[in-house]
N, C-alpha and C positions, 0 to 999 in steps of 0.2 A: 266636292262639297255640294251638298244639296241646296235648292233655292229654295227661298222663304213661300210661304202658301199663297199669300197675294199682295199686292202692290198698297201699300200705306201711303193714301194721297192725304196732305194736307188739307185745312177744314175749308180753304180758299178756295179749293178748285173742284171740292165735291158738288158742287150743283151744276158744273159741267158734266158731269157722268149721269144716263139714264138709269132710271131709280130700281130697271133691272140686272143694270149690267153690276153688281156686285155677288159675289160667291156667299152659296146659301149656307155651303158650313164655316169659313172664315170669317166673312161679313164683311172682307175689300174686295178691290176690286181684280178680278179675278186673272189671273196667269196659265197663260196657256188655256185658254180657254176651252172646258168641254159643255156640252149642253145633252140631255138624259133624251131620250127618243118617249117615253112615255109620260114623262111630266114637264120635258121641254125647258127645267129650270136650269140654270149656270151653277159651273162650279171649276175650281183651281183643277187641272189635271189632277196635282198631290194630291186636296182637299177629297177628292171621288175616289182615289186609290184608296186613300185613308178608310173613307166611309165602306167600300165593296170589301174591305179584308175583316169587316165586324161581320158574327153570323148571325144571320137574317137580317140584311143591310135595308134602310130603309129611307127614302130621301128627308134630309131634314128639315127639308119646308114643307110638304104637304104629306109622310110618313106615308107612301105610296113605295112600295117592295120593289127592289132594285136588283135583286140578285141577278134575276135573268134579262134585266133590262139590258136596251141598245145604247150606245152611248157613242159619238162623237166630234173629233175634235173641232169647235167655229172658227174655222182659220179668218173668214170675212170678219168678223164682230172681234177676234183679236186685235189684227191689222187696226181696226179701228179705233180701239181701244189704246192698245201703243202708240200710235200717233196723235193722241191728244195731249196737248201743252199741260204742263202742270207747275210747280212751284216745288223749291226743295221745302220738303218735308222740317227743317230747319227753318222755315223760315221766322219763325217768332223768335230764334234766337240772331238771326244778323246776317242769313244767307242770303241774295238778291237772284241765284241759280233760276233760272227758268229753260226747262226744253221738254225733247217731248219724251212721252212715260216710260220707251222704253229705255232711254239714256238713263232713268234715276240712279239705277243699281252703282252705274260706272261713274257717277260724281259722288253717288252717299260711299263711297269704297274711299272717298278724295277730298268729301267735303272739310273746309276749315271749319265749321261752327259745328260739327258733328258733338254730341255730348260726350263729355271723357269724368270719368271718376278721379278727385280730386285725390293727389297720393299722401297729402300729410296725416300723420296719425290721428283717427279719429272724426275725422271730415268726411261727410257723406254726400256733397255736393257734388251733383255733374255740373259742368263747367264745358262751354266751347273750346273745343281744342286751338284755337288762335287766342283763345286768351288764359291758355292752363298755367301759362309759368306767370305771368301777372298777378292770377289769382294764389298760387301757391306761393310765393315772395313778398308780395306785398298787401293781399286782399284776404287773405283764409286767416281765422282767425284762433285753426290750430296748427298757425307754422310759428317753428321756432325763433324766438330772437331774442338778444339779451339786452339787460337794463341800460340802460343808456347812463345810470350812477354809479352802480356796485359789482355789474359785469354779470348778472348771474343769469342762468339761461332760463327760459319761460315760454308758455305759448302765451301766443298773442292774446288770446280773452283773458289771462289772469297777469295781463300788464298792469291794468287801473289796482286791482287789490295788492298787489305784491308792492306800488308804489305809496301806500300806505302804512307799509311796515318798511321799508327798506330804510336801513338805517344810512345811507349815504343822501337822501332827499334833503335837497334846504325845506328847513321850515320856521316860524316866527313864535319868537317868544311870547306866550299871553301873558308876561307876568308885566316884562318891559318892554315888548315891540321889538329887540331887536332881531332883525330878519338877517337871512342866509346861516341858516345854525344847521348841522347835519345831524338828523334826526338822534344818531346813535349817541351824539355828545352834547343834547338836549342836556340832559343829566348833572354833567359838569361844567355847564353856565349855570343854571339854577343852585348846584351845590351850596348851600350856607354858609360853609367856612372857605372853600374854596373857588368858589363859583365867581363869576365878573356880573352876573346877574343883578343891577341894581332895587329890584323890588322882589322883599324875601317873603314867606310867610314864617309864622314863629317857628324853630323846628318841634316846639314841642306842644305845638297845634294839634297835632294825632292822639296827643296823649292825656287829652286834657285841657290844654291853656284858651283859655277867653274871648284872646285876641284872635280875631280873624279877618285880618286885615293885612292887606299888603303894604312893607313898612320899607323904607330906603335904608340902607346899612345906618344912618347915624339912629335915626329911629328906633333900628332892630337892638343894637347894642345898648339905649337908652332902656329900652321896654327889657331886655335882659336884665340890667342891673336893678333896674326898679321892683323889679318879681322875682328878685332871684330866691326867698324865700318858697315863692308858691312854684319857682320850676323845681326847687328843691323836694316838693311833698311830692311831684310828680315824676323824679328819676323810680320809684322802685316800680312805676307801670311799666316805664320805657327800658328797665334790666327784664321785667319779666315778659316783656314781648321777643328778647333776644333769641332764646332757646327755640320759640315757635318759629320763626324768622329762617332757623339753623333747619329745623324742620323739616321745614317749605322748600330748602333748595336741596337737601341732603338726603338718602335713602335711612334708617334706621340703623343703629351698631346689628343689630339681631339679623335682619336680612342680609349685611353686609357678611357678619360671620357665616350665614349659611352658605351664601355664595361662592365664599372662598371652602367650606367643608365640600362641600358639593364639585368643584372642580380640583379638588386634592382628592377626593375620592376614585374623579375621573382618572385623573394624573395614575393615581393608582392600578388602575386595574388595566392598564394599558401598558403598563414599564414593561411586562411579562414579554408583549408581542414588540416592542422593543426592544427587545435584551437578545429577544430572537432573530429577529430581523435584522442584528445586527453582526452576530455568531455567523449566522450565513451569510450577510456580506465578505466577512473577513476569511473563512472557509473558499467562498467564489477570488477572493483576491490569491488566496494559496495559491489554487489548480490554475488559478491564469495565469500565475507565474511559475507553477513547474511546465506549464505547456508552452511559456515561452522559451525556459530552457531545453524543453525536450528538442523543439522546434530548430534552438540555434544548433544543438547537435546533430540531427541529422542532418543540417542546411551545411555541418563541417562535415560530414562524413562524405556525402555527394560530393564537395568540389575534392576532397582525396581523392574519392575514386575516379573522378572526373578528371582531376592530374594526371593520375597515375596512367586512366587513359588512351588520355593525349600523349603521354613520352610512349607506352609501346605501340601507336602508332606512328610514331615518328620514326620508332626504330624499323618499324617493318616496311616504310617506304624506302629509308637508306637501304634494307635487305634488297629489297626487290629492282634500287637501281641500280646496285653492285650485280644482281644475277642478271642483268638485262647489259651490263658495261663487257659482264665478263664474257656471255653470249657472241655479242656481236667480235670480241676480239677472235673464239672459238671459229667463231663462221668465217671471219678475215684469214685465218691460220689455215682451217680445209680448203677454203677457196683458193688458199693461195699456193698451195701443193699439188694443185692440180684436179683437185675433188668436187663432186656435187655435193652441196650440203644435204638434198633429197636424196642421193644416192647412198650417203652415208648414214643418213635415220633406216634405208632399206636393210642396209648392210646389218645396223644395229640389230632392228628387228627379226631379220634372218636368223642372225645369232643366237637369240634372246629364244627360239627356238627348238633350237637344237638341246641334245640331254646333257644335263651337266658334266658326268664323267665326260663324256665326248670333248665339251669344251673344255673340261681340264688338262684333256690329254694332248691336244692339239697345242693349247696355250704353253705346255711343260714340253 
């Protein structure tokens, strides 16, 4: 792997370095130092490679032609350079590192407070790497965590809003003060007929009634019986808000039928490759099952013939120990009359011979 162009010294120790010793095309301070024989100015070994491979190269501090320039390396003014003390390049963020320039490389490869890109989704934060998992757990404010009410999971900046709406939050009733009510059953304390809420509003305040005032149930039930002609002139608003109401939470009969023609149409034109899809399954189930019986019959025919064999080999070893029992009685019998057994294969072969008339006639 190639090394960087030039050494990136922190803002703390740039006035320790002469105002020449930085490279003319990078603009740090310089690595590997080379110095030009005709303009005599600094530059990164890489940084001059870089520049001599453009055609018609031209220095870039005083655009003086370099092609055929002399060039080399300031080993003195290096040495020098490397052995000045510097500060990690980290240090604004917590590093207290200090040696000399050219040890950076092998603690910025090590440093703890080196910058690291934060891994939660959406966070663009670099972050010291001694404090990444701090900040991704407990400090970033797009890692996940769940409500501490209702369980639901969230990132961290849309905690405050989400606890707004979450219907498990206690919250206090404005009507009667009473506190610890879970948001989502707000609803059915304030209820009119069923609610435990003791300061109601009229129900039929929405629709018309007078009274806008918050009333105690003895109250509420008095101011009803007292109006109950004028809540009477005001039941046919509150039927004909019903419908709108139905509305409001409900899609249209009309779009409802289309949706349903619309996915029976689908339904439709799909049975086809169905019907299909299914013929060939049951087709694929046949052949699996004649190929299993073909399978078990020849798996019977092999161990037949595989019986079969094994007995005539059984039979042909009994043969062969009877011709080998009968042998040796044969050789017991020659040998024992007085014969070579070698003499007597000669004898044979002798025989074996001679022309047959001959041996018939001899034998008769």
């Amino acid at each position: 792997m190639s090394a960087p162009s030039g050494y990136k010294v922190s803002a703390v120790d740039l006035t320790g370095f002469n105002e020449r010793w930085f490279c003319s095309s990078c603009g740090f301070v310089p690595r590997l130092v080379v110095q030009t024989g005709l303009c005599e100015h600094l530059y990164c070994e890489k940084c001059l490679a870089a520049v001599l491979r453009q055609t018609n190269p031209v220095c870039v501090k005083c655009e003086k032609p370099l092609q055929h320039c002399q060039w080399f390396p300031d080993n003195f003014l290096r040495r020098e350079i490397e052995c000045k003390f510097v500060h990690c390049k980290n240090t604004a963020l917590g590093c207290d590192w200090r040696g000399e320039l050219k040890s950076a490389d092998v603690h910025q490869h090590s440093c703890p407070y080196i910058p690291s890109p934060c891994r939660n989704d959406g966070c663009t934060n670099m972050v010291p790497a001694i404090q990444l998992t701090q900040h991704e757990e407990r400090e970033c404010s797009h890692r996940q965590i769940e409500c501490e009410y209702c369980g639901s999971s969230m990132i961290s900046e849309a905690c405050q809003e989400h606890y707004q709406s979450c219907p498990n939050v206690s919250v206090t009733c404005d009507r009667c003060g009473k506190t610890d009510i879970p948001r989502g059953q707000l609803w059915l304390h304030v209820d009119p007929v069923n609610g435990d809420c003791n300061r109601m509003y009229c129900p039929f305040r929405a629709h018309g009634c007078s009274c806008d005032e918050l009333l105690n149930r003895e109250s509420l039930a008095r101011h009803l019986s007292e109006d109950l002609s004028g809540h009477l002139l005001l039941l046919p608003r509150l039927i004909e808000s019903i419908p709108q109401q139905r509305l409001a939470v409900s899609p249209p009969r009309g779009e409802i039928r289309q949706d349903l023609l619309a996915a029976e149409a689908e339904v439709t034109a799909h049975s086809w490759a169905l019907t299909t899809h299914y013929r060939r399954q049951e087709k694929l189930v046949a052949d699996v099952k004649a190929l299993i019986v073909a399978s078990s019959e020849t798996a019977r025919v092999i161990e037949q013939v595989s019986s079969e064999q094994r007995q005539e080999n059984a039979m042909l070893r009994n043969r062969i120990e009877r011709l080998e029992e009968e042998f040796e009685r044969l050789r017991a019998t020659v040998e024992g009359q007085g014969f070579s057994l070698n003499a007597l294969w000669r004898f044979i072969r002798e025989l074996l011979r001679l022309p047959q008339w001959l041996i018939r006639g001899r034998l008769t």
